[in-house]
N, C-alpha and C positions, 0 to 999 in steps of 0.2 A: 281457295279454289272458287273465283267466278264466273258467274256462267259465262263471260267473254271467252276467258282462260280455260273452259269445259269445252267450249262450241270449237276453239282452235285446236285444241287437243285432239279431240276424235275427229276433226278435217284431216289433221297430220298425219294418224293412225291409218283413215281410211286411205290417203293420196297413197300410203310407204305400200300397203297393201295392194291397191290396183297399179303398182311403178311395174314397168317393162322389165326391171330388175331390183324384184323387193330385195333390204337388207336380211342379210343371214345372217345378224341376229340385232337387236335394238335395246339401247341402255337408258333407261329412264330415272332420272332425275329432280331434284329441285335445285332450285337457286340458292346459293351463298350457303349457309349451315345447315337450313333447315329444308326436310324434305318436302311435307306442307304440312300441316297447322290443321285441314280440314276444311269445308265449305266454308265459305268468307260470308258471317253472319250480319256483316253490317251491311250488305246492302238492302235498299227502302223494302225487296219486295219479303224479305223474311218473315216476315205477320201476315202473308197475304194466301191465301190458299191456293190460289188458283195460279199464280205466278211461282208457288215453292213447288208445287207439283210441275211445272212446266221446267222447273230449272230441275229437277229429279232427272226430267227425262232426259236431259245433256249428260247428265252423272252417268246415267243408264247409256247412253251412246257411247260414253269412254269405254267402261265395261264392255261392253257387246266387240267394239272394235279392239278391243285386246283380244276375247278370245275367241276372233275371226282372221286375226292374223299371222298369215302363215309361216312367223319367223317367232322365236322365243325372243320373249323378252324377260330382261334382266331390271332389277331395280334397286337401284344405290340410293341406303339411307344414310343420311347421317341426319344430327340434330331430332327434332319432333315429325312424327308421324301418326297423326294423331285423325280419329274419326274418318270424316271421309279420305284423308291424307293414308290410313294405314289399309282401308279397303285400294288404295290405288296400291298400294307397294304390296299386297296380300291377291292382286289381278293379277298379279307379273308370275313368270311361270318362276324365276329366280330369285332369290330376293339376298342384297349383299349389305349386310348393317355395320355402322362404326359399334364398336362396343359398348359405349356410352349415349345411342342411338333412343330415344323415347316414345316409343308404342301407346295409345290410351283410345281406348270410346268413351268421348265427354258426351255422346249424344244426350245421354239423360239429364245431365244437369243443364239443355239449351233445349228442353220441349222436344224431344224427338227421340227416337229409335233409327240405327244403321238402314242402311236401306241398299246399300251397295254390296251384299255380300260379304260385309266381314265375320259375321258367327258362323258362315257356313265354312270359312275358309279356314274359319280359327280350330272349329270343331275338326277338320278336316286334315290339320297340319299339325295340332298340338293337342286337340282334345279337347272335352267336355270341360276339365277344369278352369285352361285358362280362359276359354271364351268366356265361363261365368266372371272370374275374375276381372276382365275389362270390360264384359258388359255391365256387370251390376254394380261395381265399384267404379264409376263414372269418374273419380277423379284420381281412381290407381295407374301409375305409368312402370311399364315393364322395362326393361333394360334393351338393348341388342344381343348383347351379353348372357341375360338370361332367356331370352325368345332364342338362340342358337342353341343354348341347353334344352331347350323344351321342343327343338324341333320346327318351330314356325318360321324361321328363316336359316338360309340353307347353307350363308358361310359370313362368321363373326369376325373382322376384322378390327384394327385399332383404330381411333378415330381418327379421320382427315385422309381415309385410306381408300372408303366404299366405293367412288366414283372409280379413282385406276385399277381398283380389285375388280371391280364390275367388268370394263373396259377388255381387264387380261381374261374374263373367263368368257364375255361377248365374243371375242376374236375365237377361242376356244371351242365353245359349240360351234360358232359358223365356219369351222374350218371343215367340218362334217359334210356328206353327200348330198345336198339342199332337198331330192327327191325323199329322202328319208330323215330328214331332219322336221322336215314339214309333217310328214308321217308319225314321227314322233310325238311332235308338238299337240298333234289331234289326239293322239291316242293317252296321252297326258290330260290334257283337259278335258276330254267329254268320257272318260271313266272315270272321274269321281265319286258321279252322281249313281252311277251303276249299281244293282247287285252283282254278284260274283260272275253267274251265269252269263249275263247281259254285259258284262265289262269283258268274259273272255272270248265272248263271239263279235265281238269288234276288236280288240286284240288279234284274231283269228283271219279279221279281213284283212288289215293289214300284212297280216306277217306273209299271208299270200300273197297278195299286189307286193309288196317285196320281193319274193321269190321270183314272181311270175317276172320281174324287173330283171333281177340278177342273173335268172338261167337264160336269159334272151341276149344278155352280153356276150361276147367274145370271151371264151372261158383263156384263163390265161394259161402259158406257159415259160418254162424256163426250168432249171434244176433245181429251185426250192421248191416247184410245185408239188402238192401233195397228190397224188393217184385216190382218188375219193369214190371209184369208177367200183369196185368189186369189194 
């Protein structure tokens, strides 16, 4: 992950977001086996403070324009997915791994600490356990296989599968009502962070602007309709 390949990234993000007709729903990727590998350490400015802070904030744009954008997104692992590679597949609102797929935070053994949100995601999805696990055991890698067991990703497939699995459940969600699928999407990612109280009173907005949506329709009719009226 170069910052070339960070800057185009969340350009792509932001363009699918402001399109006249954003996609209902978007499947993210890497190339050939591998999902990614994590920030690309050989470039010159790695030793350099003030240019790794600069290329963060690229990292920090991808992140921001995922969870700004009003379609779910899906993300197919297969291969490694590792440090900043697993904060990217751990952004996505879905995550679809081959079973033989490889999770790790090497941050520690390259000078650094996560910085994209994956211990929050991890504590979030799987728990306190395995976050310790991949954070402090810098060179332990988790399965797909076993991250579907533990909850952190959402459907374990065989290897050489995750992309067309991804693909069939992208089509899936986006076959949904886009005014509430978007609704969804918000109400998924900005309750995490919530306490109970503060996650059901945004919950609460929503389910009204839903309503207030739905009763404004043309109520249907026909002989399956149910009589809901008394």
């Amino acid at each position: 992950m170069s910052t070339v390949m960070l800057s185009q990234l969340a350009e792509e993000l932001r363009q699918l977001t402001k399109a006249d007709a954003p996609p209902g729903a978007l499947v993210l990727t890497g190339a050939r086996e591998t999902f990614s590998s994590g920030a690309d350490t050989r470039e010159p400015d790695w030793r350099d403070l003030s240019r790794r802070t600069a290329r963060r904030a690229h990292f920090r744009s991808v992140f921001s324009a995922l969870h700004e954008a009003p379609f779910p997104v899906v993300a197919a692992v297969e291969g490694y997915a590792l440090g900043g590679g697993l904060e990217l597949a751990l952004a996505c609102d879905l995550v679809v791994a081959g079973e033989g797929a490889l999770f790790g935070l090497p941050e520690l053994e390259v000078g650094a600490v996560p910085g994209g949100g994956a211990v929050h995601s991890l504590l979030r999805r799987a728990g306190r356990g395995v976050a310790a696990r991949l954070l402090l055991t810098p060179g332990e890698r988790l399965r797909g296989d076993e991250l579907g067991r533990l909850g952190a990703v959402e459907r374990v497939v065989p290897d050489g599968r995750a992309l067309a699995e991804a693909r069939l459940l992208a089509a899936s969600v986006a076959a949904q009502d886009p005014d509430l699928l978007e609704a969804g999407v918000r109400l998924l990612r900005d309750s995490g962070h919530l306490d109970r109280p503060a996650a059901l009173g945004l919950e609460n907005g929503y389910w009204w602007q839903a309503a207030a949506a739905a009763c404004a329709s043309p109520e249907p009719s026909g002989p399956d309709t149910p009589d809901l009226r008394g």
